[in-house]
C-alpha positions as CSV (number, residue, x, y, z in Angstrom):
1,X,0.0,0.0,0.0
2,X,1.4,3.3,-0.8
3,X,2.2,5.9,2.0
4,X,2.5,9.7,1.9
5,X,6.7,10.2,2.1
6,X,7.6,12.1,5.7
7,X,9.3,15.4,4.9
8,X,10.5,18.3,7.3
9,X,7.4,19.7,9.1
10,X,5.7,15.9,9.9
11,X,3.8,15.4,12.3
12,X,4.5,12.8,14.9
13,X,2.0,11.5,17.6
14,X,2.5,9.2,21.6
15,X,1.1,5.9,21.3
16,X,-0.2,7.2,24.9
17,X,0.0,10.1,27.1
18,X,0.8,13.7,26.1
19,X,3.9,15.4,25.9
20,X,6.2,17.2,23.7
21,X,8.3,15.8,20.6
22,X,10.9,17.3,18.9
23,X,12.6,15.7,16.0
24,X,16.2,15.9,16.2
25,X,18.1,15.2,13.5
26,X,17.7,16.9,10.1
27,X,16.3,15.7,6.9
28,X,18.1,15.2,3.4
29,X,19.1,18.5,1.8
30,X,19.5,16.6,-1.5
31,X,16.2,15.5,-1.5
32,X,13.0,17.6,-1.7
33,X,8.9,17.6,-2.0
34,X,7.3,20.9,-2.4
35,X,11.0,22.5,-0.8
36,X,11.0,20.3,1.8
37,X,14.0,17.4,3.1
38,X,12.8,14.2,2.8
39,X,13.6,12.1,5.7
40,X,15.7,8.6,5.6
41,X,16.3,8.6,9.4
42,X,14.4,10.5,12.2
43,X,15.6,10.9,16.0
44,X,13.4,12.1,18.7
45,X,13.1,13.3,21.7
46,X,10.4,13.4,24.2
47,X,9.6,16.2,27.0
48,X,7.2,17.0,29.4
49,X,5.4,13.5,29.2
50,X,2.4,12.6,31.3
51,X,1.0,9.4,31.2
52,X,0.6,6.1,32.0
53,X,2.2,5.7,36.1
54,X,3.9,9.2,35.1
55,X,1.0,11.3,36.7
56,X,3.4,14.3,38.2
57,X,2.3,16.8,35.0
58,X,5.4,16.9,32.6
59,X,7.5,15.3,34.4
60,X,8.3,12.3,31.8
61,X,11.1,12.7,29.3
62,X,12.9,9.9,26.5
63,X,14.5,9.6,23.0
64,X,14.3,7.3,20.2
65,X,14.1,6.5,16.5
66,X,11.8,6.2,14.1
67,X,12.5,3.0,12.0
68,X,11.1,2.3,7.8
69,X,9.2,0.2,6.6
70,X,10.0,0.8,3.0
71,X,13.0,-0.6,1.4
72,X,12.2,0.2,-2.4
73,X,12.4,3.8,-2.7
74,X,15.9,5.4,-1.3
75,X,16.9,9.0,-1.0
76,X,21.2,9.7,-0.8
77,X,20.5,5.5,-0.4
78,X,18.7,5.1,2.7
79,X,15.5,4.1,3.2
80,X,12.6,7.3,3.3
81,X,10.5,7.0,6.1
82,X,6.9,7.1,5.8
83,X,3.6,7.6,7.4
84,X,2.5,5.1,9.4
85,X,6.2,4.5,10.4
86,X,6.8,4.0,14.1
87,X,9.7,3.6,16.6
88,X,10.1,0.7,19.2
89,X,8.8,0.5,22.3
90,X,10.9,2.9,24.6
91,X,10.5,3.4,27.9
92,X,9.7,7.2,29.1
93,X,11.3,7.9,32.5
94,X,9.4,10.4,35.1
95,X,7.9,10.6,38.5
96,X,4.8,9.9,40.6
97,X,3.3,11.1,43.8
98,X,4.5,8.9,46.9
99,X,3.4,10.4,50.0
100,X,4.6,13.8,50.7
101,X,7.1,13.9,47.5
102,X,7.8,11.8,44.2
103,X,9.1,8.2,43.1
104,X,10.3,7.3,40.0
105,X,8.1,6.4,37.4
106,X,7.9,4.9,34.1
107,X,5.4,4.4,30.9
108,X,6.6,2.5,27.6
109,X,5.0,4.1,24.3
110,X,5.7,4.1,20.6
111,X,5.7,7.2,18.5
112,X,4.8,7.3,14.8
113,X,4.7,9.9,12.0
114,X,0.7,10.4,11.8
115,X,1.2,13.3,9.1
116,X,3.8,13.0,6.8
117,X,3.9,16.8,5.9
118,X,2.6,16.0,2.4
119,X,0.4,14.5,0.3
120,X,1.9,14.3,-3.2
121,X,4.3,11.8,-3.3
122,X,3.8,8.3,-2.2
123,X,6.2,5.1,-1.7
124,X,5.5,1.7,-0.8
């Protein structure tokens, strides 16, 4: 099935919970739809995270990757990532109340590019 390719302004979204995600590597500069990078890899971290045992507000934080499923259509040959693509299961560390303060807390979640930042060319 074809898939919208994930260029620079995607949209990623938490498997569960809320927090903030910034992607944190760059796309290709070789490589563009409607002037923007394509990507072939994507890095992420995760901030202010509540969710799951993690019920102090904000208080969760992680990093990952996002890994392809495509192998047919390559930009500086790699890979392009997709939408629909999604990372592994990564655990997002924080805290919880416990009495008068906090213990540690975790939640494991998956992030995936829900909006590839265009809709013009596909790749399966």
């Amino acid at each position: 099935m074809l898939k919208n390719i994930a260029v620079q302004g995607c949209t990623l979204k938490l498997s569960q919970g809320t927090g903030n995600i910034s992607i944190t590597n760059d796309p290709s500069d070789d490589v563009k739809i409607n002037g923007k990078g394509v990507y072939t890899s994507m890095n992420f971290s995760i901030s202010g995270f509540t969710g799951g045992e993690i019920t102090v507000a904000g208080s969760g934080a992680g990093s990952g990757s996002i890994n392809t499923t495509v192998q047919n259509v390559k930009v500086d040959g790699k890979p392009v990532l997709v939408k629909g693509d999604k990372s592994a299961e990564i655990t997002i560390n924080g805290q919880k109340p416990s009495g008068s303060g906090t213990d540690p807390a975790s939640c494991i979640v998956t992030v995936e590019i829900s909006d590839a930042g265009q809709d013009k060319v596909d790749a399966e």
